[in-house]
C-alpha positions as CSV (number, residue, x, y, z in Angstrom):
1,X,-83.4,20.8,-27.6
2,X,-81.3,24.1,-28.8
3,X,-81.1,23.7,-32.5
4,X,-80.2,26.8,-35.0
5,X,-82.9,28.4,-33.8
6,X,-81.6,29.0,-30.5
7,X,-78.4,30.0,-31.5
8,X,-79.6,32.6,-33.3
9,X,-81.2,34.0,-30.6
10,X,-77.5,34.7,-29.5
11,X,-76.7,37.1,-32.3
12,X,-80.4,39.5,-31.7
13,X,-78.5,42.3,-30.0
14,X,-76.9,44.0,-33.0
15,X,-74.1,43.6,-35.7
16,X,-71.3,43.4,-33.1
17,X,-72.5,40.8,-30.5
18,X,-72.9,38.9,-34.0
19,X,-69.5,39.3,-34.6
20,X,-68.5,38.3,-30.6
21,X,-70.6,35.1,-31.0
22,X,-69.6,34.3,-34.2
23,X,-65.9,34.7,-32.8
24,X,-66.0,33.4,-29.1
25,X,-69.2,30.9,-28.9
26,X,-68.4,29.3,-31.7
27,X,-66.3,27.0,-29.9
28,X,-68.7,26.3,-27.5
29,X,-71.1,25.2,-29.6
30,X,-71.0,21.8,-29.3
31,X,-70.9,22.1,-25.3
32,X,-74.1,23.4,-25.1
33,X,-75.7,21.7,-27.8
34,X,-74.7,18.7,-25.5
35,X,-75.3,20.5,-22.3
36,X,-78.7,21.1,-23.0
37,X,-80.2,18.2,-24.1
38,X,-80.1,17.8,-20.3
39,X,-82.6,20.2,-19.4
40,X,-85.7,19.0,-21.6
41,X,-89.3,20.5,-20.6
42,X,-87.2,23.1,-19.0
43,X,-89.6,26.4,-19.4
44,X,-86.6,28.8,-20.0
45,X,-85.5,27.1,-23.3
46,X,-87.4,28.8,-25.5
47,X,-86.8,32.5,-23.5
48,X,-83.9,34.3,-24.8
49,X,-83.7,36.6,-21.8
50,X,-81.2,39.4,-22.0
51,X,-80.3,40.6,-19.2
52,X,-78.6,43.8,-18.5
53,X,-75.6,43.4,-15.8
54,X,-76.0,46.8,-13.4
55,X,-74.5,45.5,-10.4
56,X,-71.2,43.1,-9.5
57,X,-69.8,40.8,-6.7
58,X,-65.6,40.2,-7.1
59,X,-63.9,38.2,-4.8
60,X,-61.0,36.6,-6.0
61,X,-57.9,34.9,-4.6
62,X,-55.9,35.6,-8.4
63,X,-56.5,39.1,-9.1
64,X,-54.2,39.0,-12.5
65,X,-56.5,39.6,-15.8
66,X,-59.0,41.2,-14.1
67,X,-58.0,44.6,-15.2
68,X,-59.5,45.0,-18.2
69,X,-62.8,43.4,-16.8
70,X,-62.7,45.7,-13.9
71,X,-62.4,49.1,-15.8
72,X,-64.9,48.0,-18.3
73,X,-67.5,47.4,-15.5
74,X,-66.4,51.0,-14.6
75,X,-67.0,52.7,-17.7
76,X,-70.4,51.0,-18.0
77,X,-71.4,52.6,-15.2
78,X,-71.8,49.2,-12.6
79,X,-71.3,48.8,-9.0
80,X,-69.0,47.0,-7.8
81,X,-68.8,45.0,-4.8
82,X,-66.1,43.1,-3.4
83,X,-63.8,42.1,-0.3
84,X,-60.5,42.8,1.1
85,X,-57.6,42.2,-0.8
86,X,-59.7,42.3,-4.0
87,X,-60.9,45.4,-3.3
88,X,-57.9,46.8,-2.6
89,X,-56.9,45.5,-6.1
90,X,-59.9,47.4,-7.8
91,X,-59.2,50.4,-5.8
92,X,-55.9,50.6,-6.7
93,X,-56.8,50.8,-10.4
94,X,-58.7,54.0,-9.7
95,X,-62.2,52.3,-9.7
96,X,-64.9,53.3,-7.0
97,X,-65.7,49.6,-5.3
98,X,-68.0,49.1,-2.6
99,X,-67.1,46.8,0.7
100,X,-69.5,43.9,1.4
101,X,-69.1,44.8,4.5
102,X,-71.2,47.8,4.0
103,X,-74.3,45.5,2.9
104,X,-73.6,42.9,6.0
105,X,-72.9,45.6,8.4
106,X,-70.3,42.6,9.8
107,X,-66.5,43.4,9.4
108,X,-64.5,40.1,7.9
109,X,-64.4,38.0,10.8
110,X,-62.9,34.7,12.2
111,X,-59.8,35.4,10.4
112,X,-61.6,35.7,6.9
113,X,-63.2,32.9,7.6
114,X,-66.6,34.6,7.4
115,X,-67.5,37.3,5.2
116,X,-69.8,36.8,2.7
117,X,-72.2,34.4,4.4
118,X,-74.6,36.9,5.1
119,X,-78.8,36.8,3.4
120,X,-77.8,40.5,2.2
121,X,-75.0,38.9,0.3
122,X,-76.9,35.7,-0.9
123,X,-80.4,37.4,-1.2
124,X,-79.1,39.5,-3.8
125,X,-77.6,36.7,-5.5
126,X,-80.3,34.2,-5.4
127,X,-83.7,36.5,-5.3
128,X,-85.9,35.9,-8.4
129,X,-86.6,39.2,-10.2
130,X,-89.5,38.1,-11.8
131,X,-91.5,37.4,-8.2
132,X,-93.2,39.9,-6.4
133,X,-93.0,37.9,-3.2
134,X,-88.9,37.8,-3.3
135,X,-88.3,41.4,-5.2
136,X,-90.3,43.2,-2.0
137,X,-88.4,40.9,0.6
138,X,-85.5,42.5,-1.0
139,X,-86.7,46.0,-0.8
140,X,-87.5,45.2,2.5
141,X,-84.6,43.9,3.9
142,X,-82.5,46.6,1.5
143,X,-80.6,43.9,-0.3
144,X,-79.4,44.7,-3.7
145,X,-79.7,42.5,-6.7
146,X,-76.2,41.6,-7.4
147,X,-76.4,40.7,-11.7
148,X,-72.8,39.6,-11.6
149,X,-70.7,36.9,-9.7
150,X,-66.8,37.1,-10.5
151,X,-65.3,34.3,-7.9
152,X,-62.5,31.9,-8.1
153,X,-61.3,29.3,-5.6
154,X,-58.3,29.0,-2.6
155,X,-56.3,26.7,-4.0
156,X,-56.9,23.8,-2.5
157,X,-55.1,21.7,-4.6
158,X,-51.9,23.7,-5.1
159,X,-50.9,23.8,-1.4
160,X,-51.5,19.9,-1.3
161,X,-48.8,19.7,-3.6
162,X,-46.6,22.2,-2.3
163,X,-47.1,21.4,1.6
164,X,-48.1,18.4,4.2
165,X,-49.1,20.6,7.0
166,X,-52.7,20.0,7.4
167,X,-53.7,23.2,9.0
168,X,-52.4,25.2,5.8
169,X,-54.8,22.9,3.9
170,X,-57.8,23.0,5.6
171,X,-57.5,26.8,5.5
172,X,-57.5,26.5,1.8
173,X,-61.1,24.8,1.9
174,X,-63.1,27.5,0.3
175,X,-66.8,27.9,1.9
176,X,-67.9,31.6,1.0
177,X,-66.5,30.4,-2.6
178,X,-68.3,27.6,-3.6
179,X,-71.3,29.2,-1.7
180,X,-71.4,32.2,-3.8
181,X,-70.7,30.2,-7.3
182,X,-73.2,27.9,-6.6
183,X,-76.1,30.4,-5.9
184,X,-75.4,32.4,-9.1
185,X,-75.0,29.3,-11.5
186,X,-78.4,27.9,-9.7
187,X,-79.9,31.9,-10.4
188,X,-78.5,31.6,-13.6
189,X,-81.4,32.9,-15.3
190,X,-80.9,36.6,-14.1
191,X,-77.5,36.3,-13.1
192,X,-74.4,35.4,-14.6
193,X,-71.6,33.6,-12.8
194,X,-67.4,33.4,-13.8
195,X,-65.6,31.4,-11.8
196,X,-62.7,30.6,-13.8
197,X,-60.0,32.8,-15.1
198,X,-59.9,30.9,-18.6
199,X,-63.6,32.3,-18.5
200,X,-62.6,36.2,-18.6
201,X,-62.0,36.9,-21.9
202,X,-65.6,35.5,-22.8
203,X,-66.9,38.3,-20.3
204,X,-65.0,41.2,-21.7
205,X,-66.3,40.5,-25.1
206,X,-69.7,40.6,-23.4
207,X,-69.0,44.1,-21.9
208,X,-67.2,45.5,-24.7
209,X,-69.5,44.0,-27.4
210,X,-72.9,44.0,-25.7
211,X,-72.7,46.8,-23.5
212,X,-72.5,44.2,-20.4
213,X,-76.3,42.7,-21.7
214,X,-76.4,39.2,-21.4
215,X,-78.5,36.0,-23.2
216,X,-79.9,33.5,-21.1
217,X,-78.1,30.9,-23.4
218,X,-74.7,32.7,-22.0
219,X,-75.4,32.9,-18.3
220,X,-76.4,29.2,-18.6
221,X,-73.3,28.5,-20.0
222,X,-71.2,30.3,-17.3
223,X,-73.4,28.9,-15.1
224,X,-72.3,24.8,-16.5
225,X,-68.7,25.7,-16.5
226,X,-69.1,27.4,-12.8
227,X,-70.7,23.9,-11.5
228,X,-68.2,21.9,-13.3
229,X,-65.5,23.9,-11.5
230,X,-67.3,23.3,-7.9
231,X,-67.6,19.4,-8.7
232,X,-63.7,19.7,-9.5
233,X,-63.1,21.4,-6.5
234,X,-64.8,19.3,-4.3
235,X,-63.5,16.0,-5.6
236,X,-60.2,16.9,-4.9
237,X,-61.1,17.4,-1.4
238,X,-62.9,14.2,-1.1
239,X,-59.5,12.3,-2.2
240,X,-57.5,14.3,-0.1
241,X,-59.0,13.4,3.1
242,X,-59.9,9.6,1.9
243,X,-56.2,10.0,1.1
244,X,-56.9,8.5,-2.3
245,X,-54.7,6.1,-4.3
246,X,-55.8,7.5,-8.1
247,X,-56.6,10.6,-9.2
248,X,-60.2,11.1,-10.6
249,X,-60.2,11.8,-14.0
250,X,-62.7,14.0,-14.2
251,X,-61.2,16.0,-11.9
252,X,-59.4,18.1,-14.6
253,X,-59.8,20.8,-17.0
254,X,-62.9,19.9,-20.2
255,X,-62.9,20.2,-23.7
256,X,-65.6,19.4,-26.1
257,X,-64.8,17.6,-29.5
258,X,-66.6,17.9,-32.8
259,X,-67.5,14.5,-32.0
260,X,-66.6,10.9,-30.3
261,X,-65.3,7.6,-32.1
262,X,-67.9,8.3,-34.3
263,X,-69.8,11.5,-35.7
264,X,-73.1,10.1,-34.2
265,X,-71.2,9.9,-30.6
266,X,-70.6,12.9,-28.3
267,X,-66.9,13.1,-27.1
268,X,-65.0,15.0,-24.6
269,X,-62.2,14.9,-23.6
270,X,-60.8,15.5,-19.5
271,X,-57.4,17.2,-19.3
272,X,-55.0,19.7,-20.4
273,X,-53.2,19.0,-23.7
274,X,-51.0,22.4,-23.5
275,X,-49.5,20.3,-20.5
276,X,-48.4,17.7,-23.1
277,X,-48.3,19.0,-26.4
278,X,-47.6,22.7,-28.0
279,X,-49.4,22.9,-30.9
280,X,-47.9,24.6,-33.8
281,X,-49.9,24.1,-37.2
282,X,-53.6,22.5,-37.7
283,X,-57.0,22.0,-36.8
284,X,-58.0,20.7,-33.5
285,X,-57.7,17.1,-32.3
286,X,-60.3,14.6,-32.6
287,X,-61.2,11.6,-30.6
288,X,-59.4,9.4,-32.1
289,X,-56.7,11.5,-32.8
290,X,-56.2,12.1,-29.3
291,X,-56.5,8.3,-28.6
292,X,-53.4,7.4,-31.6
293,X,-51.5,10.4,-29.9
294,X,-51.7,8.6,-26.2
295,X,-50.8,5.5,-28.4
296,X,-47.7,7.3,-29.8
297,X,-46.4,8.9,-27.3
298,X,-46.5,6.2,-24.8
299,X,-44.2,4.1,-27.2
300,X,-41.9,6.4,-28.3
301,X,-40.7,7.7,-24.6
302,X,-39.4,3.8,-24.7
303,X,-36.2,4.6,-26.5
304,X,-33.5,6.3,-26.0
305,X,-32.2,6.2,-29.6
306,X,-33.4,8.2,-32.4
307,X,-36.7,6.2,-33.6
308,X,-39.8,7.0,-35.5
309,X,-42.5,5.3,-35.3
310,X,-45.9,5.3,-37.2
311,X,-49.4,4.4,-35.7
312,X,-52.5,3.4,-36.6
313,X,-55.9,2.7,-34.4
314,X,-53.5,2.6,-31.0
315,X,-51.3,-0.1,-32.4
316,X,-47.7,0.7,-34.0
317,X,-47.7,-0.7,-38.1
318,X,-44.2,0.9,-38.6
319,X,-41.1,1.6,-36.3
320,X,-37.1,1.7,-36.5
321,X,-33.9,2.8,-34.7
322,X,-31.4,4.6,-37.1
323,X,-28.6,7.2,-36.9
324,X,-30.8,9.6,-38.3
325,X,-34.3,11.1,-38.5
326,X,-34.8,10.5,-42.3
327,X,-33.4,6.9,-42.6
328,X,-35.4,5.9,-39.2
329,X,-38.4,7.6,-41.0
330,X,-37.9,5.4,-43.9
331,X,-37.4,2.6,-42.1
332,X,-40.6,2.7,-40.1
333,X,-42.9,4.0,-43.0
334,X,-41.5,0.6,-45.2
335,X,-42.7,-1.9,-42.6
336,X,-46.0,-1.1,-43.4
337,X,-46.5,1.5,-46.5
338,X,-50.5,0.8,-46.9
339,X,-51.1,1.0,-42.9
340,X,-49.0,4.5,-42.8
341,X,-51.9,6.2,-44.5
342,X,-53.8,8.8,-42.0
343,X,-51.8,7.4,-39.3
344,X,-50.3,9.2,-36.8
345,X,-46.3,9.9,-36.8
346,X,-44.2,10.1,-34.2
347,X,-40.1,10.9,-33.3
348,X,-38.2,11.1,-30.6
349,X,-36.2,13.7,-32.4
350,X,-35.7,16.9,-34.5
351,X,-37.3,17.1,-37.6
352,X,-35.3,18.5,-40.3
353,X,-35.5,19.5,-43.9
354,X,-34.8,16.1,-45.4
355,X,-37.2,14.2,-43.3
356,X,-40.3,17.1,-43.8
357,X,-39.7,16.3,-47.8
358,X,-39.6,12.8,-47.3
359,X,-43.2,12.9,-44.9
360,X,-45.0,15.3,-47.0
361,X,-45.5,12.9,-49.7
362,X,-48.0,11.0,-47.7
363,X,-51.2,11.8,-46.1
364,X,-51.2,11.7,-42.1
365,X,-53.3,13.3,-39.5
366,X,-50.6,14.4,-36.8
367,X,-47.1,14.8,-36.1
368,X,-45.3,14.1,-32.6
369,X,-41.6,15.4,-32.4
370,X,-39.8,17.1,-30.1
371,X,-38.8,20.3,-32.0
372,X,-38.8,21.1,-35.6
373,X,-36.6,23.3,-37.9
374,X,-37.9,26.1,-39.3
375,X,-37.7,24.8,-43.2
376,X,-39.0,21.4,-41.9
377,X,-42.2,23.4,-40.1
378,X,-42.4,25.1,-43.2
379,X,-42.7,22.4,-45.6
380,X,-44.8,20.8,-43.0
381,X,-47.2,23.6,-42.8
382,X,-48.4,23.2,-46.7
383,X,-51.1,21.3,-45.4
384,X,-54.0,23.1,-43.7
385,X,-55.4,20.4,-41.8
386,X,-52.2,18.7,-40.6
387,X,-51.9,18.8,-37.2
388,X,-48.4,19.5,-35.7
389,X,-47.4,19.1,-32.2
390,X,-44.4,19.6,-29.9
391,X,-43.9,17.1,-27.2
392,X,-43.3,18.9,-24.1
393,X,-43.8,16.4,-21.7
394,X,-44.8,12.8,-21.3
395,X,-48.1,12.7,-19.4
396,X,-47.9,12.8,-15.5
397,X,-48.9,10.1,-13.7
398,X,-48.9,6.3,-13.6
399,X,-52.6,5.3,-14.0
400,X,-54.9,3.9,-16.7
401,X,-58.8,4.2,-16.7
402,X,-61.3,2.5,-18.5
403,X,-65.0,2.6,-18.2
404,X,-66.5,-1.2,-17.9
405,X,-70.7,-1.5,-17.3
406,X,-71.7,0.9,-15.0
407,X,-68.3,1.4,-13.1
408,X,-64.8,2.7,-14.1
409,X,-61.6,0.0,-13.5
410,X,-58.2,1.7,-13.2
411,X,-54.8,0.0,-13.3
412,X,-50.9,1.3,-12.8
413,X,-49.6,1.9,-16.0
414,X,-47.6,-1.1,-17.2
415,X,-44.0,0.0,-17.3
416,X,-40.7,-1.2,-17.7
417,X,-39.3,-4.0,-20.5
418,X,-38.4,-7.1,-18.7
419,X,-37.9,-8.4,-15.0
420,X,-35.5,-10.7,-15.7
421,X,-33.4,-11.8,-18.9
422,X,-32.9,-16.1,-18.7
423,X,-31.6,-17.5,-21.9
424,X,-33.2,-20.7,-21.9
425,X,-32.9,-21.6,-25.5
426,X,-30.1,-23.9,-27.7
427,X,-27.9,-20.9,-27.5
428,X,-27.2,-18.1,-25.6
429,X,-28.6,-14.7,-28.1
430,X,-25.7,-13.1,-30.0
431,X,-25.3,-8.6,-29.9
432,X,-27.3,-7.9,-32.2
433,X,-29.9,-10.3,-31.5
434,X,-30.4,-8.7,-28.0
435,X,-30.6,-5.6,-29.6
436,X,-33.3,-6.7,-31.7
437,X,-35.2,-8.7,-28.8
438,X,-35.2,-5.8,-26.6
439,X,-36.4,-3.7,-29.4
440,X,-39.1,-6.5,-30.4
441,X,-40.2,-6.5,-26.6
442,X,-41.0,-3.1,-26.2
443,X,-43.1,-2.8,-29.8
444,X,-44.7,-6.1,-28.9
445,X,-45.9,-4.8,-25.5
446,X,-47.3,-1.2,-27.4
447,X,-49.6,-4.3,-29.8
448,X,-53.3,-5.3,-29.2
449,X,-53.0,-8.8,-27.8
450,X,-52.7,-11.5,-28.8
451,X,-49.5,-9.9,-30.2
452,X,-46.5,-11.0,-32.3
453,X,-43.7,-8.4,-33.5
454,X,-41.0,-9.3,-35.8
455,X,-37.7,-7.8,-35.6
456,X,-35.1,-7.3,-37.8
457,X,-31.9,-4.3,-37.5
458,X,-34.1,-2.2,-34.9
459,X,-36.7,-2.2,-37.7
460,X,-40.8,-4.0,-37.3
461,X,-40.8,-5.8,-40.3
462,X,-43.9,-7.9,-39.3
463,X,-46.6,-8.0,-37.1
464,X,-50.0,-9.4,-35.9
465,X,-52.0,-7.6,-32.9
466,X,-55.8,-8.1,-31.3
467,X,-56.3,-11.9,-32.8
468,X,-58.2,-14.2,-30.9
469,X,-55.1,-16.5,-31.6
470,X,-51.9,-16.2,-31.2
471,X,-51.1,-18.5,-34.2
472,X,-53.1,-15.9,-35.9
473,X,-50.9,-13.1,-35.0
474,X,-48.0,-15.1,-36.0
475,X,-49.4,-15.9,-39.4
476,X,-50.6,-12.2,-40.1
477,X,-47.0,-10.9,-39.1
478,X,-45.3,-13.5,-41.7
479,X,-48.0,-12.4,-44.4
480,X,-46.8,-8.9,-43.6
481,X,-43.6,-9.2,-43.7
482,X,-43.7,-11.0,-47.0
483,X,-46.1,-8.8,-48.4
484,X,-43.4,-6.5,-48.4
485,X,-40.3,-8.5,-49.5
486,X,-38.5,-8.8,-45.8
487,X,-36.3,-11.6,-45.5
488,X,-36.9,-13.3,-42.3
489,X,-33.9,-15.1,-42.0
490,X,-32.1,-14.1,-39.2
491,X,-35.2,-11.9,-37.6
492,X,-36.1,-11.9,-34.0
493,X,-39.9,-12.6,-32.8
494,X,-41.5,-11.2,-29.7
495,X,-44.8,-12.3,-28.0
496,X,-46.8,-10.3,-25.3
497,X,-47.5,-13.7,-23.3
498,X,-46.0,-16.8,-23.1
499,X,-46.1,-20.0,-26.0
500,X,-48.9,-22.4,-24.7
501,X,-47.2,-25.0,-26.9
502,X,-44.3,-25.3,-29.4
503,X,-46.7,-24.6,-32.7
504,X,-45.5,-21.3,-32.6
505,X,-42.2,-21.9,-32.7
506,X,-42.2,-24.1,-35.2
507,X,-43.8,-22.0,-37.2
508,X,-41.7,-19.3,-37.0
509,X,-38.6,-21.3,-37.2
510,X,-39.7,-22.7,-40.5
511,X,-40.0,-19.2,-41.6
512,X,-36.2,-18.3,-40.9
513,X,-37.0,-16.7,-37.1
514,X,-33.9,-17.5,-34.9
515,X,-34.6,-16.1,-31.8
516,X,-37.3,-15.5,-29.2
517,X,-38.6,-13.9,-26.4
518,X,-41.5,-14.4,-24.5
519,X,-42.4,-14.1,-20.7
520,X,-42.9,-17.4,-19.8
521,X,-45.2,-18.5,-17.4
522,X,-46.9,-21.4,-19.2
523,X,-46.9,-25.1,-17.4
524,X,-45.7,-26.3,-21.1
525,X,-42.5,-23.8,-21.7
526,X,-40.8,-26.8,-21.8
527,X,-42.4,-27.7,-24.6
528,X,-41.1,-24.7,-26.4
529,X,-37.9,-24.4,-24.8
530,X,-36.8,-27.9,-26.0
531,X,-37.9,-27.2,-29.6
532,X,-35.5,-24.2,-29.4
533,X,-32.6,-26.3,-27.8
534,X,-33.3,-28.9,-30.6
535,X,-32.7,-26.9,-33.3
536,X,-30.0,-24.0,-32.1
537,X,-32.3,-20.7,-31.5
538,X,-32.5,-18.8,-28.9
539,X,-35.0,-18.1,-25.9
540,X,-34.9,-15.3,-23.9
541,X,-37.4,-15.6,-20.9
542,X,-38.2,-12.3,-19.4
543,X,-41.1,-13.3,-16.4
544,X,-42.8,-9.8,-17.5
545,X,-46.0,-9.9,-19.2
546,X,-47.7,-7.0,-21.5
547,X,-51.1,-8.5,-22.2
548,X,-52.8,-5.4,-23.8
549,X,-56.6,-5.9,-23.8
């Protein structure tokens, strides 16, 4: 396994590639400590090879941020090989750049269909340099060793979204592409592959700071990403034409964390946050950070009104409605002061001055709002650690997935409040009871099941989540609620699934609770519903469960 040892391996070629590695691979760190646990026995691990980059192969459908790359290669003194429009593109800049064509003596043909697949193309790419039988093969057959592979992908994906004509989308299957990738990652021990343009400012370092000499340790990197990419790739095309009804998820765009649930347990994480979030103060998010954040943020795009909220492992301790940011802030941090702490906060809007004071005299790991004022950032900001996010966007799609066994089950994402609204009870539920229930409903469905919320002025006052009873939950949202000194007269009480008998009611009638909503379902709502007609509360039956597993 790469321990210290191996890393330091990476910092061998003078004071400057210390200072790149320190810099750039320090963030990779923990990818490749994970990555290569995968390769035990492997012969190579304990070779640092360096490797010094003489000769390159671009071919890319982006050309933007290349420049820098491309006039560095120049002053290094490289060749540079490369096709069509990309070649135009490095021409353009003043840089000498020779056509493949000259090495396959074969113009571009089958409308660009064909190219590069061609054994002087792939023979330099994939020939060992450190076997006799492959280096004279190559001198024979005059085929260049090609050090460097700079290749990115049609975009398959992108003209799926943007256009139904097949015809345009099977010419966006790459071949040559993935080919070329492919070979280079594979002959990753002399040559090093990019195939991503999130990849080129490691490469520039490498130029600038190592004089284009690289490790094995990096090309085996490059060469992790550069398969990851081609899996990507390829996946989308499978679903495409098995015109798939969910969207792999890992399929998207990887980031390593310092660690999982737990620091013995490796985490990463599939996706792009900067499509979510733009982060403005803090360190980087966690595992479970990011878990509470997908918690949070599913919850608070439920209301309309201003309303903070306050959560803690997934479930919701603290929430309120109010005309402003600070008193709903104080609303939802006093339904559960002790539960608030490390939590993750969350507002639907602006944070300003009065709220930032108010927050900063607790300890919290993140902070979801849609915008901040500056003196709010600011005060915000005092903490090192504290993360700080901007919520650009809810996430995109409607799916959930969660690994079961040896298999992965997916589910559409539970949406909406209720289906229906039947008052069913002794009464029919006054204004502000209906505000409450509604509110209730949608806190109740954001609980662990078996879950209980209790409601009172647009504010969780009590609650119980992830019992194994539901008289449970009930009882540990009354002992909540007492614990701090809410008066339950008058509340409202919400329950993720229906009342299997009247105990529940009962109990939180005797309690002060005077109205309910559930969605019904049981064979014994009766039971229930004539305890309510009994004594004057109201029922609301909704026939929309949120069990929450």
């Amino acid at each position: 396994m790469y321990g210290s040892r191996s890393f330091a391996a990476l910092f061998t070629i003078g004071s400057k590639n210390h200072k790149w590695a320190l810099l750039k691979f320090h963030k990779f760190a923990a990818e490749f400590e994970l990555r290569a646990r995968t390769f035990p026995g492997d012969p190579l691990q304990s070779s640092h090879m360096q490797k010094k980059i003489q000769s390159a192969l671009i071919s890319v459908f982006y050309k933007d941020g290349l420049e820098n790359i491309i006039t560095q290669l120049h002053q290094l003194g490289i060749t540079i090989y490369s096709t069509g429009g990309t070649q135009k593109f490095i021409e353009d800049l003043g840089v000498p750049c020779t056509p493949v064509e000259s090495l396959t003596t074969y113009p571009s043909i089958l409308g660009g269909r064909v190219k590069t697949l061609h054994p002087s193309v792939f023979g330099g790419i994939l020939g060992k340099r450190d076997d006799a039988q492959h280096v004279a093969e190559m001198k024979q057959y005059h085929i260049p060793e090609i050090d460097l592979v700079i290749v990115d992908l049609y975009p398959f994906e992108e003209t799926v979204a943007s256009t139904t004509d097949e015809k345009l989308i099977i010419e966006k299957i790459d071949i040559g592409g993935p080919s070329m990738i492919r070979a280079a990652a594979k002959n990753h021990a002399s040559v090093t592959v990019v195939a991503a343009k999130k990849d080129y400012a490691l490469l520039e370092d490498i130029l600038k700071e190592q004089k284009g000499e690289t490790t094995l340790e990096q090309r085996r990197l490059f060469a992790i990403k550069a398969f990851d990419v081609c899996t990507g790739y390829d996946i989308a095309i499978s679903n495409y034409f098995n015109q798939a009804d969910f969207i792999n998820p890992f399929n998207k765009e990887k980031t390593v964390l310092r660690y999982g649930e737990n620091p013995h347990q490796q985490g990463v994480f599939y996706g792009n946050q900067d499509e979510v979030f733009e982060k403005l103060h803090g360190k980087e998010l966690s595992y479970n950070n990011l878990v509470d954040a997908d918690a949070a943020v599913q919850i608070i795009t439920e209301f309309t009104e201003t309303t903070f909220a306050i959560i803690k492992h997934t479930n919701v301790c603290g929430i309120a409605s109010r005309a402003r940011v600070k008193d709903a802030w104080d609303a939802a941090l006093a339904g559960d002061p002790e539960s608030a702490f490390g939590g993750v906060l969350v507002c639907n809007a602006t944070i300003d001055k009065a709220t930032a004071d108010a927050i900063n005299e607790i300890f919290f790991e993140v902070l979801i709002a849609p915008a901040f004022d500056a003196d709010a950032l600011e005060i915000l900001k005092t903490k090192k650690n504290r993360i700080l996010l901007v919520l650009k966007n809810k996430p995109a799609g409607n799916q959930q997935f969660k690994s079961v066994l040896n298999g992965i089950l997916t589910q559409q994402n539970d949406t909406g409040n209720f289906a229906e609204w039947k008052e069913e009870g002794g009464r029919t539920t006054s204004a502000s009871e209906k505000e409450d229930l509604v509110f209730a409903n949608i806190v109740c469905k954001h609980l662990k099941s078996n879950a209980i919320a209790l409601v009172k002025n647009k504010q969780l006052i009590g609650k119980g989540c992830g019992q194994t009873s539901r008289i449970d939950s009930l009882r540990q949202s009354i002992e909540k609620a007492k614990q701090f000194n809410f008066d339950l007269n008058g509340a409202v009480l919400a329950s993720d699934a229906f009342f299997p008998f009247d105990d529940c009611v009962k109990i939180a009638h005797a309690a002060g609770i005077t109205a309910f909503i559930q969605p019904g379902g049981s064979i014994r709502d009766k039971d229930s519903i004539e305890y309510c007609k009994a004594n004057n509360l109201a029922m609301v039956i909704t026939g929309l469960r949120h069990f929450k597993h």
